[in-house]
N, C-alpha and C positions, 0 to 999 in steps of 0.2 A: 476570841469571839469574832464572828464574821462583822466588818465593817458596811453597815447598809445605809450613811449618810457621812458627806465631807464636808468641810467649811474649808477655801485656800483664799487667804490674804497672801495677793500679787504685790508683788514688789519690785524692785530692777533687778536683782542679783538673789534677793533670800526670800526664798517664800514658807510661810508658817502654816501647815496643816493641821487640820482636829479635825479625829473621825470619831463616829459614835456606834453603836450597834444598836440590835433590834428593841432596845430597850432605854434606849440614849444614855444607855452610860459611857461614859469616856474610853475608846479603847486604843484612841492612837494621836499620839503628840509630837509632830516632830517639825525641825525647820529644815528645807532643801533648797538645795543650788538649783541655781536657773538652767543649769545644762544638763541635771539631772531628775529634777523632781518630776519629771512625765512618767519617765522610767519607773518610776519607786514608786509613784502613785500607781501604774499598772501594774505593779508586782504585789502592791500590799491591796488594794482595793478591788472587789471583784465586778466583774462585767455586768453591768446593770445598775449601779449603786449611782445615787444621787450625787452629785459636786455642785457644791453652791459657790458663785463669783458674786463679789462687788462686780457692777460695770462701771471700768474704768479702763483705764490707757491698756489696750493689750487683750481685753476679756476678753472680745469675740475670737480672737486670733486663739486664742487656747480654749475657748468654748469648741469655737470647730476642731482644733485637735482632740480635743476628750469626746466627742459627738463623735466622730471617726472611730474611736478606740471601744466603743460600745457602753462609753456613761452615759446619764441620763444630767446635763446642764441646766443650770437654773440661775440665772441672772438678775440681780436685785440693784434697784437703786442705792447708793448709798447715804441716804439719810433714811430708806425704812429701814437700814442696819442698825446704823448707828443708835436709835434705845436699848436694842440688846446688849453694846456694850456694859461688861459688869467692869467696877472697880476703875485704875486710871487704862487709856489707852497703849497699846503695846499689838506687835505683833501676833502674840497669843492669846490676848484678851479681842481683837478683830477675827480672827479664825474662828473662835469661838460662837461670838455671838452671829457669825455667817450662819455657821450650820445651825444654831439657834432658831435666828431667821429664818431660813428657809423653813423650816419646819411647821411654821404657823400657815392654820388653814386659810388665813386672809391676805396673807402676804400676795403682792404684786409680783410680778417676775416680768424683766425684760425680754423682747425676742432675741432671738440670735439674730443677727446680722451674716450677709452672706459676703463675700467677697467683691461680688457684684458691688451689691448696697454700700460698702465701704466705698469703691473707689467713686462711687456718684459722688458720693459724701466728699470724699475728698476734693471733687470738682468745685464743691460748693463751697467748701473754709474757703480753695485757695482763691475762690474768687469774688465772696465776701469781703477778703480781707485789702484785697488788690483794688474794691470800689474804696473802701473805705480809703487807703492810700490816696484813690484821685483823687478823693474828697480832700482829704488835709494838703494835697499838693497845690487843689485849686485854690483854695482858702488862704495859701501862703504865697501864692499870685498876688490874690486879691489885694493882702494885706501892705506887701510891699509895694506896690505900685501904685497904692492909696498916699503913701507917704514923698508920690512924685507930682498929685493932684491926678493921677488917673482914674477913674472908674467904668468896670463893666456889667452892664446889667444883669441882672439874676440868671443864673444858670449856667452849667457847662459849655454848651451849646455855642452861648454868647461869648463867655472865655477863650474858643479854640477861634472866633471867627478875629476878637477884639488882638488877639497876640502877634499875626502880621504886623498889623497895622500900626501897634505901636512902634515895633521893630524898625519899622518902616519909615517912621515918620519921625524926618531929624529938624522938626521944631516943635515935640513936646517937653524939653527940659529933661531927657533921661541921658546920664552922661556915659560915655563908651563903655565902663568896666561895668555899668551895670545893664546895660543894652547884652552884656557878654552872659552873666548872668542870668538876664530871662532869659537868653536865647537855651540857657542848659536848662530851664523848668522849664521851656515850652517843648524840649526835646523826653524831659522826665514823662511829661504829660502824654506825648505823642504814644511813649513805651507803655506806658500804663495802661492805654486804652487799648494798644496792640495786643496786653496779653490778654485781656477784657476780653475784646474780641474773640480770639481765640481758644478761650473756656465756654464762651456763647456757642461757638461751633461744635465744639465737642459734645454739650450736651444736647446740641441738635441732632447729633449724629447717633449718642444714645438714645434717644428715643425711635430712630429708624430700626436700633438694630435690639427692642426693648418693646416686645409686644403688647405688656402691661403699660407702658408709657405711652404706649398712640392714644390704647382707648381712653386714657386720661384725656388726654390734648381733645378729647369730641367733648370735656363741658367747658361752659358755658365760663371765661375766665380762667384757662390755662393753658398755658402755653409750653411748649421745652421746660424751661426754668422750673417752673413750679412741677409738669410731668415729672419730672427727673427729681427733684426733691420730697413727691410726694412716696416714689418707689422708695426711696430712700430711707424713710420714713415706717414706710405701713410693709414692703417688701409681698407678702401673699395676705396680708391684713391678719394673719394667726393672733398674733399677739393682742390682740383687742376683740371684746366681746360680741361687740357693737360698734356704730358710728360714732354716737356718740362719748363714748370714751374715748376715742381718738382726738374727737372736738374737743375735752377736754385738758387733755394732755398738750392741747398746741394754747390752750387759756383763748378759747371760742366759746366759751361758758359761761355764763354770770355765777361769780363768787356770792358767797351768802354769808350772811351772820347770825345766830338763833340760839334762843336761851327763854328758858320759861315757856315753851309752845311760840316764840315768837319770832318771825325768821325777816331778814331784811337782807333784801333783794341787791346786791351792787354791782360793780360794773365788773367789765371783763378780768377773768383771775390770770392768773401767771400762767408762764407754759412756753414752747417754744416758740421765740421771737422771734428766730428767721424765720420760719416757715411760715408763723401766723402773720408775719407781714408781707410775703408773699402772696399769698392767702388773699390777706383785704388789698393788697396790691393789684391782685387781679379781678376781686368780685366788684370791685370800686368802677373797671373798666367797662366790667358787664353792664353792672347795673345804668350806666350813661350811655351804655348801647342799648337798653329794653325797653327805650320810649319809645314808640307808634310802631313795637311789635306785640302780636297775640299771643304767640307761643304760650302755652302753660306757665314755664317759669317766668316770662317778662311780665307775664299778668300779674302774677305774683308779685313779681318786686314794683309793679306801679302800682300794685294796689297798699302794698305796703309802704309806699311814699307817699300818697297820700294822707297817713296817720302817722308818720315816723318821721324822723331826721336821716337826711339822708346817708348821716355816718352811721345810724344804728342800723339802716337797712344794708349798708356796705357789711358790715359786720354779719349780720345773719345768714348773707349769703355764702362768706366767706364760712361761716358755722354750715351754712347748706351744703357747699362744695366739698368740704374735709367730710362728712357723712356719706356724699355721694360716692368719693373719690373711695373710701374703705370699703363698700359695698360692690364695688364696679371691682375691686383688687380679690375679697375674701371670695368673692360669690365667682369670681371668671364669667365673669358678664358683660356686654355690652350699654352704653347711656343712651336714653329712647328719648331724644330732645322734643316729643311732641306731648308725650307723657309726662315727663320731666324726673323718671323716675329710670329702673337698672330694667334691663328685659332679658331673656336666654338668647344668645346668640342665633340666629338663622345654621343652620345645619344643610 
């Protein structure tokens, strides 16, 4: 029987296939090596046939190899998988309920990611996680140098100015071995900030050489960082209907709760956290730039300040911007900052 849908649970080494035909009954059960299972899935599955992935470590990279070979890929989260699980888990009970999965008319589906969008991405772990470092390197400045009666005021800033100087100054009580010691954190710090540095340029540079990334950079609150993370993100915007699903996926939405016809309103739902911090990272900047401008959107956000907190109206914009920013991506359109809305580009 022709096989016209797949389920493959990835793995490091063994991957578990279930195929079904036109009728979903089971007609192919097997588990394959990582060096071979492309092969064997093109030999037994025929050109056009659907493959469903978990997205996890590796989908897209074998998404775009089966997209290449003439499948049709479908990427799902793995918690809409996981109800189809039947019985306990196992390799062949996740293959299963993949192509399960996929097969419901509601189900969600991931985009594909392009290679591009991966390595932005990768721009942005490694330099997430490199603030985060300075962050605990500063912290552990702070902590020990507390314990010599020294303190510096709040902020990084103040940290890289205050580390001379204590260096420097041999009648604060800090004895040689550990004057030797800061002198190696203030060295860690200096490296820190260097690689910093230099994932900041880089993604300034993708956005010179990233034409969907400029016209980001023309609203209102973003910059490289967030340009570059929002490609990242939305890539041609396909994958989302509209803006506001986008908004929601990054948890720029108010979550709700409702039973009986009765719904109650709460605050911002989950979703992604770098990016939606980015997000009100930068609409936060805006909005304290929009006082005694006219512009359409600054009216908007002073007029919303006037009835709001000024963290709900950061919020909103930052929900304005992820709407804009999909629209300006799906539509290949230019942002009309007078309008405050997407316009066709001049021709």
């Amino acid at each position: 029987m022709k096989i016209s849908r797949v389920g493959v649970d990835l793995a490091k080494n063994v991957y578990q296939v279930h195929g079904v035909g036109a009728r979903d009954h089971v007609v192919w059960q097997k588990r394959l090596r990582r060096d071979n299972w492309l092969a064997e899935l093109q030999r037994c599955v025929p050109e056009g046939a659907e493959v469903g992935i978990e997205a996890c470590a590796g989908a897209h990279h074998w998404g775009r190899e089966l997209v290449a070979r003439g499948h049709q890929v479908k990427l799902m989260a793995p918690q809409f998988v996981k109800p189809y699980v039947k019985s306990n888990k196992s390799d062949r009970n996740d293959a299963a309920a993949i192509c399960e999965a996929m097969s419901r008319p509601s189900m969600r589906f991931v985009a594909l990611k392009s290679t591009e969008q991966q390595d932005i991405q990768a721009v942005h772990r490694v330099r997430s996680e490199l603030i985060k470092q300075r962050t605990a390197k500063a912290n552990q400045i702070r902590g020990l140098v507390g314990e010599y009666g020294l303190v510096a005021p709040l902020g990084i800033h103040t940290l890289r100015k205050a580390l001379p100087c204590w260096l420097e100054d041999a009648g604060n009580g800090l004895s040689s071995r550990f004057r030797r010691i800061l002198a190696g954190l203030a060295e860690d710090l200096r490296h820190l900030d260097e690689r910093i540095k230099m994932l900041d340029d880089e993604l300034a540079n993708m956005v010179k050489e990233i034409p969907a990334a400029q016209r980001l950079t023309t609203l209102n609150g973003v910059g490289p960082t967030i340009a570059t993370a929002l490609v990242a993100a939305l890539g041609a915007g396909e994958g989302f209907s509209r803006g506001r699903d986008f908004a929601v996926t990054l948890g720029l939405t108010p979550k709700h709760q409702g039973t009986g016809g009765k719904d109650r309103i709460l605050g911002i739902s989950k979703g992604d956290a770098y990016l939606r911090t980015l997000l009100i990272h930068g609409a936060r900047a805006a909005v304290y730039a929009a006082k005694g401008k006219t512009d359409p959107l600054s009216r908007w956000i002073n007029a919303l300040l006037e009835r709001c907190h000024a963290n709900v109206v950061i919020v909103a914009l930052a929900n304005k911007t992820a709407r804009m920013a999909w629209a300006l991506l799906r539509h290949d359109r230019d942002y009309d900052a007078n309008w405050s809305n997407v316009t066709a580009p001049v021709q």
